[in-house]
C-alpha positions as CSV (number, residue, x, y, z in Angstrom):
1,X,68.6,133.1,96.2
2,X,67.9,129.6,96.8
3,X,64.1,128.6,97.7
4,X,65.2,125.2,98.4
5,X,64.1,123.9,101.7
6,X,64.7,120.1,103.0
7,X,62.9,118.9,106.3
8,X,63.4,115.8,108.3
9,X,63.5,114.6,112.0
10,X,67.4,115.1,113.0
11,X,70.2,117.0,110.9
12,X,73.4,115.1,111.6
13,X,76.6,117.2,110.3
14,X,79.6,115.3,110.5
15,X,80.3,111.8,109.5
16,X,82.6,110.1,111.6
17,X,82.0,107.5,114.2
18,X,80.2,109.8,116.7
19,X,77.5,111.0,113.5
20,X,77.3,108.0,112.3
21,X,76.3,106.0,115.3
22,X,74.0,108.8,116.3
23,X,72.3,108.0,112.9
24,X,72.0,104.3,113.1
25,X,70.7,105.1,116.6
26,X,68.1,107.6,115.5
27,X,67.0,105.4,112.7
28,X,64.1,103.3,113.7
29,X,62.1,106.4,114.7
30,X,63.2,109.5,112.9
31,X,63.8,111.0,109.3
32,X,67.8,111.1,109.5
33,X,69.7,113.9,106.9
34,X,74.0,113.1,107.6
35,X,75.3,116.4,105.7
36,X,79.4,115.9,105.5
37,X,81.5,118.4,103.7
38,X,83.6,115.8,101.9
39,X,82.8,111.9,101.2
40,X,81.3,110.1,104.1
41,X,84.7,108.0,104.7
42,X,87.3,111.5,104.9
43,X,86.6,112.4,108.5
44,X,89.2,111.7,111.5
45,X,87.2,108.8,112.8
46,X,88.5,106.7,110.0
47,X,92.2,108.0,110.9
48,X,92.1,106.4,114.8
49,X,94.7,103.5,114.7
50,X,95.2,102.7,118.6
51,X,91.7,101.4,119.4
52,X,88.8,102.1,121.7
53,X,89.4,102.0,125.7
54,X,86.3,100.2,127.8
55,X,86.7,97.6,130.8
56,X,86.6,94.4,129.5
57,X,89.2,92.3,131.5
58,X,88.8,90.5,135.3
59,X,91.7,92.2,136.4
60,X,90.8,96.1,135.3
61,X,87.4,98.0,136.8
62,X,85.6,101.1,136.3
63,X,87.2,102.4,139.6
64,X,90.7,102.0,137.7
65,X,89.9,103.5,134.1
66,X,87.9,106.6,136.1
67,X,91.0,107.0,138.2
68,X,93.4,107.2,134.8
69,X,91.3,108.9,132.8
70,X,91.1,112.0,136.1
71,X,94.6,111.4,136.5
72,X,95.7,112.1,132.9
73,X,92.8,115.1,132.8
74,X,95.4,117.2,135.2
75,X,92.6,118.0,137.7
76,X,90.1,119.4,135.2
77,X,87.3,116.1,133.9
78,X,83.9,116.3,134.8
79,X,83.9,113.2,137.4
80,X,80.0,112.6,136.5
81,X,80.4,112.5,133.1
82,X,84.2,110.3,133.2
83,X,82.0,107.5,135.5
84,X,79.1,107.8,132.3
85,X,81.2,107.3,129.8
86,X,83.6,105.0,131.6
87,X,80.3,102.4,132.8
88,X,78.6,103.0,129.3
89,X,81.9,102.2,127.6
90,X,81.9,98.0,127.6
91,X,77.7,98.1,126.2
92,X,79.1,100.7,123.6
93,X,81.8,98.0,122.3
94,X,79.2,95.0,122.7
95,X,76.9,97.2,120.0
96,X,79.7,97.9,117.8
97,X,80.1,93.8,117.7
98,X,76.3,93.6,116.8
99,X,76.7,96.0,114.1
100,X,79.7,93.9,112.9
101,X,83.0,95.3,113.6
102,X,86.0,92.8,113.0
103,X,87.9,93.1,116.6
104,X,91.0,91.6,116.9
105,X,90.6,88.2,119.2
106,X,93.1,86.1,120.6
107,X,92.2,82.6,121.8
108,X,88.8,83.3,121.3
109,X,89.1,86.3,123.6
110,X,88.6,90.2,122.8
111,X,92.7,91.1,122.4
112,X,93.4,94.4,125.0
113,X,96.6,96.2,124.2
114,X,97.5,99.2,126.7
115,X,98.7,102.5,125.9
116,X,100.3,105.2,127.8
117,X,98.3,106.8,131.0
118,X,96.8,103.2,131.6
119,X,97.1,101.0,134.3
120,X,96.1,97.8,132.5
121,X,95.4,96.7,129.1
122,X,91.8,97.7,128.0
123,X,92.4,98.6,124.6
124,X,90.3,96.8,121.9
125,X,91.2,97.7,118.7
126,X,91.5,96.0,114.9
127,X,94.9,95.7,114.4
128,X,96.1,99.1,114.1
129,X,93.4,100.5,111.8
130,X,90.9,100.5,114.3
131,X,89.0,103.5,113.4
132,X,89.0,102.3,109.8
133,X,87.2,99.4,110.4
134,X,84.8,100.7,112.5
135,X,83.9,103.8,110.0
136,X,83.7,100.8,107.1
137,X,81.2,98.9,108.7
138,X,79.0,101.5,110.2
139,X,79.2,103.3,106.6
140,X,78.2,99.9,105.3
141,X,75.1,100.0,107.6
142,X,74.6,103.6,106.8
143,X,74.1,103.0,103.1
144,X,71.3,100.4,103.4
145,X,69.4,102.1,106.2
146,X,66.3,103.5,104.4
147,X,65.7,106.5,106.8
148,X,68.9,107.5,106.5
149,X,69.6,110.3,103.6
150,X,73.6,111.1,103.1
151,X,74.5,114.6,101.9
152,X,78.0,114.4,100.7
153,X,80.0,117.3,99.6
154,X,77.8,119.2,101.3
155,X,79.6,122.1,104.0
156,X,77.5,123.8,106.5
157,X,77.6,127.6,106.3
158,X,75.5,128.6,109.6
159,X,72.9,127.3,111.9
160,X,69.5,129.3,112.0
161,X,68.6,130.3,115.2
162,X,65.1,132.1,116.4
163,X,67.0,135.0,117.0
164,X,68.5,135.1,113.6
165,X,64.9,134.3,112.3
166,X,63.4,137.4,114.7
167,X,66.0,139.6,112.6
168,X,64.8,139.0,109.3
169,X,61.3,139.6,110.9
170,X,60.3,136.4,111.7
171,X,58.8,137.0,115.2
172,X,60.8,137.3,118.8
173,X,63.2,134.5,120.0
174,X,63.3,132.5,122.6
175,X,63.1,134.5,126.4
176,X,64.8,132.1,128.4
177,X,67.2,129.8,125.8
178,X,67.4,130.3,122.5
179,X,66.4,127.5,119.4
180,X,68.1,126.2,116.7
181,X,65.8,125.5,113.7
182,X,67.6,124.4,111.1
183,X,71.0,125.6,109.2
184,X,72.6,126.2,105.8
185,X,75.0,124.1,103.8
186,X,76.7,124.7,100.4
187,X,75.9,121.9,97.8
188,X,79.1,122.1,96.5
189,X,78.2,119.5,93.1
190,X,75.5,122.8,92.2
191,X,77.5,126.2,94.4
192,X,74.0,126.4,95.9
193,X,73.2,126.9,99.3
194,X,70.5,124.8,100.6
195,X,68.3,125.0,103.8
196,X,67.8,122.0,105.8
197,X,64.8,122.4,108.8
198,X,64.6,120.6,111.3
199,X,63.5,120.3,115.2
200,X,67.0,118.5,116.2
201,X,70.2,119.1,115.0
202,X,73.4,117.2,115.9
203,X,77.0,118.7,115.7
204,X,79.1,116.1,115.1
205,X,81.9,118.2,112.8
206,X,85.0,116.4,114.8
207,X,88.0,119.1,115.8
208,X,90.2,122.0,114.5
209,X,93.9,120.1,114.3
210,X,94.2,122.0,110.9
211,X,94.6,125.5,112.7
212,X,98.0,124.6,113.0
213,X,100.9,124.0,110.5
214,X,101.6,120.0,112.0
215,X,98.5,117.6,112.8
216,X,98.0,114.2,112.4
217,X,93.8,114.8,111.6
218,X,92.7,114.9,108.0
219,X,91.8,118.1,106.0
220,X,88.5,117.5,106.9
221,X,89.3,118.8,110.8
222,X,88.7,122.8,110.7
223,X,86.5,123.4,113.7
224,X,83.5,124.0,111.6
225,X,80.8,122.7,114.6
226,X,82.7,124.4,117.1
227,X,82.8,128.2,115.1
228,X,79.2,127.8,114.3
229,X,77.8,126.9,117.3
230,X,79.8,130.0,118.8
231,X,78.5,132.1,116.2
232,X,75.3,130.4,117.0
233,X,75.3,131.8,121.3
234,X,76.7,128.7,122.7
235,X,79.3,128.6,124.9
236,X,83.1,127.0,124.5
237,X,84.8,124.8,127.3
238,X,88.4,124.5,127.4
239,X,89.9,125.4,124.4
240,X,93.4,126.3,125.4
241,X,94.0,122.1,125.6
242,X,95.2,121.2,122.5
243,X,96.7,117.7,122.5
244,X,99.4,117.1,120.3
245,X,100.6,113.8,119.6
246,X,103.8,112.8,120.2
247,X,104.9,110.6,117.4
248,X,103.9,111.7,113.8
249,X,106.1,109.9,111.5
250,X,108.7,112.7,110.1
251,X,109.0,112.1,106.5
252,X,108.8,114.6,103.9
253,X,106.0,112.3,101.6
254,X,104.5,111.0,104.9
255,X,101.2,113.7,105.3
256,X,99.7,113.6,108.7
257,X,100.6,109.6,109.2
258,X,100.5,108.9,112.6
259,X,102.4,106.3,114.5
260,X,100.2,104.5,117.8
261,X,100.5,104.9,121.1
262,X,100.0,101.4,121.2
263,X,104.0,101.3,119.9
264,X,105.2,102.6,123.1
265,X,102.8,100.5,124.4
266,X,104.3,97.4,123.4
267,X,107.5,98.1,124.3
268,X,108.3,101.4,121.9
269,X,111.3,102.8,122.9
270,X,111.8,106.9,122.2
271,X,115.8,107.5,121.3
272,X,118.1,110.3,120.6
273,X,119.8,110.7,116.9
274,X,122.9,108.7,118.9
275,X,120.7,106.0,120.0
276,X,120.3,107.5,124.0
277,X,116.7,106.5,125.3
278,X,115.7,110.2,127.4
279,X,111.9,109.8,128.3
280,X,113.2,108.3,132.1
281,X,114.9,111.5,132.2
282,X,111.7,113.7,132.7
283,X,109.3,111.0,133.6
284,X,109.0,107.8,135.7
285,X,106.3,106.5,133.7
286,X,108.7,106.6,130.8
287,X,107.0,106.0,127.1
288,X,104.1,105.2,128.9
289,X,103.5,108.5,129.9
290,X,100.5,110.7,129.1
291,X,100.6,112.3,125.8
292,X,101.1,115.9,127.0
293,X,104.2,114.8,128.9
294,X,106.0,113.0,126.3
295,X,105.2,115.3,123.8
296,X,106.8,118.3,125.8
297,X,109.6,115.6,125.9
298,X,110.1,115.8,122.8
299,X,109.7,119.1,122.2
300,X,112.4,120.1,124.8
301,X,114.7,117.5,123.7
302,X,114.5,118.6,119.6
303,X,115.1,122.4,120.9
304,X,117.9,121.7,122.9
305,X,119.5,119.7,120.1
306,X,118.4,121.6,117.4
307,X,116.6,118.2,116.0
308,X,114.9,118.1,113.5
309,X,112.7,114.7,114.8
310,X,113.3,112.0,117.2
311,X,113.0,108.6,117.2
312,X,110.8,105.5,117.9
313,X,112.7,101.9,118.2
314,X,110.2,98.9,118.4
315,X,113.0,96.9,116.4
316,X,113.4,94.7,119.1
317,X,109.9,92.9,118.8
318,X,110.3,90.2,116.2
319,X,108.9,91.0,112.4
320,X,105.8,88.4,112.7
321,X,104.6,90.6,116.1
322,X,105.0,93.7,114.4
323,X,103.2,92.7,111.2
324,X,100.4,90.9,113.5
325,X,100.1,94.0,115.3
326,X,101.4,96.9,113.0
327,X,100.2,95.9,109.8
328,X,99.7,99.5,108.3
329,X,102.3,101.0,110.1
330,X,105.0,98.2,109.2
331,X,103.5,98.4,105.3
332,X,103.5,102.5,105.4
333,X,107.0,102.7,106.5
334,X,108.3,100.3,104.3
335,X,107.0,102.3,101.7
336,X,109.1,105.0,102.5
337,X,112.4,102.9,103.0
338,X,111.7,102.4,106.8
339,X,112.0,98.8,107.8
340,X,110.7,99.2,111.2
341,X,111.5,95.7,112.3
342,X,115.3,96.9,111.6
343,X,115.6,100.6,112.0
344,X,113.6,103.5,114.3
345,X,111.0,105.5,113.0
346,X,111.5,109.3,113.0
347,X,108.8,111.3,115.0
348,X,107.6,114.9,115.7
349,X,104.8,116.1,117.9
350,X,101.6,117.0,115.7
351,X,98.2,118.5,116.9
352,X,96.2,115.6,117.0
353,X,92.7,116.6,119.0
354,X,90.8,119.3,120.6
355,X,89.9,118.6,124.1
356,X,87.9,121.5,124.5
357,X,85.0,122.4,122.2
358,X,81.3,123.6,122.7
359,X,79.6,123.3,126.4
360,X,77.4,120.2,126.3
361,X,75.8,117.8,129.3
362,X,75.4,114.6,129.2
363,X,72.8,114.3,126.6
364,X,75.0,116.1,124.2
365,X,72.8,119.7,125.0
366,X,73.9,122.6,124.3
367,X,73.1,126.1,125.3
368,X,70.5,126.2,122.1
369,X,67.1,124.2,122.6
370,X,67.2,121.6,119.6
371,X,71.3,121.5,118.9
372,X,73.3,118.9,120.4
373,X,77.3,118.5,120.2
374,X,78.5,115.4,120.4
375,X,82.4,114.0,119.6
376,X,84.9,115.9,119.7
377,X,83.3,118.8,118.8
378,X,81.5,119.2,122.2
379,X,83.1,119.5,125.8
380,X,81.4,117.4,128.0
381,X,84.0,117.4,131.1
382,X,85.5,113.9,129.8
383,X,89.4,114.7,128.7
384,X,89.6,117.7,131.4
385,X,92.9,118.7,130.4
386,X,94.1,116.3,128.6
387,X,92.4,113.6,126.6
388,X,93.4,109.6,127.8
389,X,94.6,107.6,124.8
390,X,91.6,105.8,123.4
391,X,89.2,107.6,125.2
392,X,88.0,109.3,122.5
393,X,86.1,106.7,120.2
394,X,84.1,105.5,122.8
395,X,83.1,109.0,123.9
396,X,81.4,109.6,120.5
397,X,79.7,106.2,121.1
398,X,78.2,106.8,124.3
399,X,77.4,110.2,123.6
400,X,75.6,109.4,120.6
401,X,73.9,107.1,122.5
402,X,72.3,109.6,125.0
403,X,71.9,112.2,122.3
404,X,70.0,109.5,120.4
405,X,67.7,108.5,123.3
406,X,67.0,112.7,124.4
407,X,66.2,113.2,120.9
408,X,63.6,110.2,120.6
409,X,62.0,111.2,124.1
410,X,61.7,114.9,123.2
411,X,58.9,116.7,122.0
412,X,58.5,118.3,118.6
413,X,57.4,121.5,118.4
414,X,55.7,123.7,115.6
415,X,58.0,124.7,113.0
416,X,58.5,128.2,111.5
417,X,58.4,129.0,108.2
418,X,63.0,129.5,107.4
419,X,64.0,132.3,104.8
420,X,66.3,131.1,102.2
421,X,70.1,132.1,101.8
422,X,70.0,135.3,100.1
423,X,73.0,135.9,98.0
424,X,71.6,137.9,95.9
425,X,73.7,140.9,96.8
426,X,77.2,139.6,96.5
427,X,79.8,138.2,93.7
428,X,82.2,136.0,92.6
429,X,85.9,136.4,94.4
430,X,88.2,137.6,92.1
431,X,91.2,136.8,94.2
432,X,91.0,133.4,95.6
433,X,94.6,133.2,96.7
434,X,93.7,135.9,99.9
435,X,92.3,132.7,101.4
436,X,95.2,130.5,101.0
437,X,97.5,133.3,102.0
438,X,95.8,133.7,104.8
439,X,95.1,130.0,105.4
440,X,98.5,129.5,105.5
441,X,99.6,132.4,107.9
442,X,97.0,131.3,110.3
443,X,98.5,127.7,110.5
444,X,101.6,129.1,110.8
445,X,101.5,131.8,113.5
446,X,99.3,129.1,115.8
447,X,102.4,126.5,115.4
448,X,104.7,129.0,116.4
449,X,102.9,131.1,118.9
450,X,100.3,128.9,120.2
451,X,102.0,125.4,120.6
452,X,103.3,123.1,122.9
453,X,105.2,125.8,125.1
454,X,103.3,128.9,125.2
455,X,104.7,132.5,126.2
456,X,101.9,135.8,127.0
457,X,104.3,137.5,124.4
458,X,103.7,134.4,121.7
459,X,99.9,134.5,122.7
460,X,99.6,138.5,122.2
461,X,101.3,138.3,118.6
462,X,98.9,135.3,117.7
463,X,95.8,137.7,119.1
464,X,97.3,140.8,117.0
465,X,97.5,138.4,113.6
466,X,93.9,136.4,114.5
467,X,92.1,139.7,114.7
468,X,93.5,141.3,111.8
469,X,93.0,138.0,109.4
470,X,89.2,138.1,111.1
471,X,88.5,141.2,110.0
472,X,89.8,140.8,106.0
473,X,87.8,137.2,106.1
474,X,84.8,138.5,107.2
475,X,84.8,141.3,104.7
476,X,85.7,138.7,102.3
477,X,82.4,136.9,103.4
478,X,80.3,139.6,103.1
479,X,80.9,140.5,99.5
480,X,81.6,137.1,98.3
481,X,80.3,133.9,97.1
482,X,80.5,131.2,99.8
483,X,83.1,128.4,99.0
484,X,84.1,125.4,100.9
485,X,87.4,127.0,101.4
486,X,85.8,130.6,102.5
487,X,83.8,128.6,105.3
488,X,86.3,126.5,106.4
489,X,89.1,129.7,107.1
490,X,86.3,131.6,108.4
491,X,86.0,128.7,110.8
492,X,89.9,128.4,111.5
493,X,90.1,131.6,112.2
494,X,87.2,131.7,114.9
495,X,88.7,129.0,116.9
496,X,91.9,129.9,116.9
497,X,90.4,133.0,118.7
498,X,88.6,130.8,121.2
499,X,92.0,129.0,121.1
500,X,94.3,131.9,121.9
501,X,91.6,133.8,124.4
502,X,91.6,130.6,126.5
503,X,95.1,130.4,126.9
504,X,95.3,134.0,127.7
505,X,92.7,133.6,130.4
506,X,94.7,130.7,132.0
507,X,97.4,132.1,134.6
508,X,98.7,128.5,135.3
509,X,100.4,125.5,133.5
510,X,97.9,122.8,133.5
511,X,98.1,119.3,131.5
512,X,98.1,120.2,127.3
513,X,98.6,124.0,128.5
514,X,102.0,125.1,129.4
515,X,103.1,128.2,129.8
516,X,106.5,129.9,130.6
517,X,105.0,132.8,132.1
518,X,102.6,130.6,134.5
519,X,105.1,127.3,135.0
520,X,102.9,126.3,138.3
521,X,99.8,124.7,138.8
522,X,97.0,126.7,140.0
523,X,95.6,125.3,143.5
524,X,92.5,125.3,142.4
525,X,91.2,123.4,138.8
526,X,88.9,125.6,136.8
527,X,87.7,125.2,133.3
528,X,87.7,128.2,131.1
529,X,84.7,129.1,129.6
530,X,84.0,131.9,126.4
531,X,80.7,133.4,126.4
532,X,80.2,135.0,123.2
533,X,78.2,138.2,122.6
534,X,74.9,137.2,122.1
535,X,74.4,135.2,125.3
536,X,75.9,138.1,127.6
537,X,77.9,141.2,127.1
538,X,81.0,141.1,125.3
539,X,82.7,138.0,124.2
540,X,84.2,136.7,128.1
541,X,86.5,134.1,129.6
542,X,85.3,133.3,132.9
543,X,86.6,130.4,135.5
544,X,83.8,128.8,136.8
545,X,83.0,125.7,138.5
């Protein structure tokens, strides 16, 4: 049993852009912890190569990106929180230029690319590493702020709530909302658990893409905010929406590299094995279609072919464009004996982001007094249905923002006495490879059964499999000694629960969810939201407004 306990003003889990800005935010006022399961730099922040969308040209307005970003949301964005984000977006960039990011310029000039789903080019990116340079320079900043501690290698186990403090006798929770106190993470350099305390806690984990056997996010992405504020009493928005990327490169030494929009933004060009371009065929938007569309492209275009990939020709731009644009792309493909100024790249759809995740308003609140989801771990009504290229990177800004400035308005409140992790009562695992036996099932079953095109009969086998591998990992938990990979299946296998119970609920085929069984679009657009057990009743799906 661990006695250790570590307090300060904000626990930050999560380390990408959406943490990280959150804790520069914070900084001046609070006591910061950042706990990350791996090194500060792995998360899929660092992995964004198109750029961040935000009105910055004469000839674009809010009006325009609001109308794109509902548009590509199928019906289902919060039209509040799209005009926040959408107003906040430019001030969001002009702090990112304070804190030193190297944005690309031409003539002096921000340079805007444009990528599919919008009407004019307000992209501003850094090349086509954006994300990568952003996570470098706020890291940079991270590193020599003094009230700023980093917990690397560190993976959170639980929150601790008031109610789980009333059960281990540590007085009655919360009548109306519940609190979160603190939580637990796994120091992974000792195999000790720690407990962190705290009056604010911020979820900032990023999404699940590794539930399923293709996705273009890092290891790092296995829902661990989303399962734990679940576990927690919060409830999940949405979860059915899983965007998958069109164009991952297809390449047996290429892991989870994934090619821009901004290609078919500048002129990308998707082709058949024998050359033929098919994207007019099933949209008039072409390439520049919204991601769900082109990726269903794709998809039905490889089945009916029996294709193992597609491909992406930008071979017409000339080599200095493509290395003044592409840089890591051009250099990455080379390396694998593509010469993408000659030759198209091969491409399959991947998972690539969670547009659903834990209810939050727009201060990043949840359903527990003191926790916050931010990123994409939260829902807060911006992607709807389906996430808008680019929109992502600024949503973890401006949320971050506003979480930031509840936080530093709130009152504290007196702070109970947390018990320690007991783990007194359980072992060492003696069979480590039931998790990656299971691990890889899970991924497996969700690609198959829970993908692009979705079936009830598909979605009932994945629900059979889910509850079965729930049951032998929770056993598994009980009598074992937590390990990184323990937490983050245990995680996995929550959402894909949330994942599959969401897609069962929905009786329709709606932007990232299609289904055979439901090919029409409901007149009316509902989110789905799971309440789990210890808000109300049994675990629910309920359409609400």
């Amino acid at each position: 049993m661990s006695s250790t306990t570590l307090h300060f003003d904000v626990l930050i889990v999560g380390s990408g852009l959406a943490g990280l800005s959150a804790a520069l935010l914070l900084a001046p006022t609070q006591r910061v912890a950042v706990i990350t399961k791996r090194a500060v730099h792995e998360g899929s922040s660092g992995w964004a190569q198109g750029g961040i969308a935000a009105v910055w040209s004469k000839d674009d307005s809010f009006e325009a990106h609001v109308d794109d970003t509902l548009i590509a949301g199928a019906g289902l964005c919060d039209l509040a929180a799209t005009r926040f984000v959408v107003e906040q977006a430019p001030q969001a960039i002009a702090w990112l230029q304070t804190m030193g990011v190297p944005f690309s310029e031409e003539a002096g000039q921000l340079h805007l690319t444009r990528e599919g789903g919008h009407s004019a080019r307000r992209i501003v990116h850094v090349t086509d590493a954006t994300g990568a340079a952003v996570q470098r320079t706020l890291i940079e900043r991270v590193r020599q702020t003094p009230n700023i501690t980093l917990f690397e290698n560190h993976t959170l186990v639980d929150l601790i709530t008031d109610a789980k403090l009333a059960s281990h006798g540590g007085g009655a929770p919360s009548a109306v909302r519940g609190q979160c106190l603190g939580l637990y993470a796994l120091d992974e350099a000792t195999d000790e658990v720690l407990t962190f305390q705290a009056p604010h806690t911020i979820l900032a984990t990023g999404g699940a893409g590794k539930v399923y056997l293709y996705t273009t996010n890092p290891d790092t992405a296995t829902g661990d905010g989303i399962a734990a504020a679940w576990r927690a009493g919060c409830r999940v928005q949405n979860m059915e929406f899983i965007q998958f990327h069109p164009t991952c490169l297809y390449h047996p030494h290429a892991k989870s590299f994934l090619i821009s929009e901004a290609v078919r933004g500048e002129g990308g060009r998707l082709l058949l094995p024998d050359g033929t371009r098919f994207m007019p065929q099933h949209d008039p938007r072409a390439e520049l279609a919204p991601r769900d569309v082109v990726a269903r492209a794709i998809d039905f275009e490889m089945k009916k072919g029996g294709l193992d990939c597609v491909y992406l020709d930008i071979s017409h731009q000339p080599l200095s464009f493509l290395q003044e644009h592409f840089p890591n792309i051009y250099a990455r493909c080379l390396e694998l004996g593509i010469d993408i100024s000659k030759q198209p790249i091969p491409v399959v759809p991947a998972a690539h982001y969670t547009c659903g995740g834990v209810v939050a308003d727009l201060a990043g609140r949840t359903d527990l007094d003191g926790l916050y989801a931010i990123g994409e771990t939260a829902c807060s009504g911006l992607h709807g249905a389906n996430r808008l290229a680019s929109n992502s990177l600024v949503e973890c800004m401006v949320f971050a923002q506003a979480t930031a400035q509840a936080i530093t308005q709130a009152t504290a409140t007196p702070a109970p006495t947390l018990p320690a992790w007991d783990d007194s009562r359980v072992s060492d695992a003696d069979e480590a490879v039931v998790i990656s036996h299971n691990w890889d099932e899970l991924r497996r079953f969700m690609w198959d059964y829970v993908g692009i095109v979705r079936t009830n009969k598909r979605l009932e086998r994945a629900a059979h499999r889910i509850a079965l591998l729930k049951g032998e990992i929770q056993e598994y938990y009980a009598h074992f000694h937590v390990t990184r990979d323990l937490l983050e299946l245990r995680n996995l296998v929550q959402v894909a629960d949330l994942i599959v119970r969401s897609a069962q609920a929905r009786h329709e085929s709606r932007g990232l969810h299609f289904s055979r069984d439901y090919p029409e679009l409901a007149p009316v657009a509902l989110p789905t939201i799971l309440t789990p057990l210890s808000v109300a009743g049994p675990p629910q799906a309920a359409k609400t407004k």
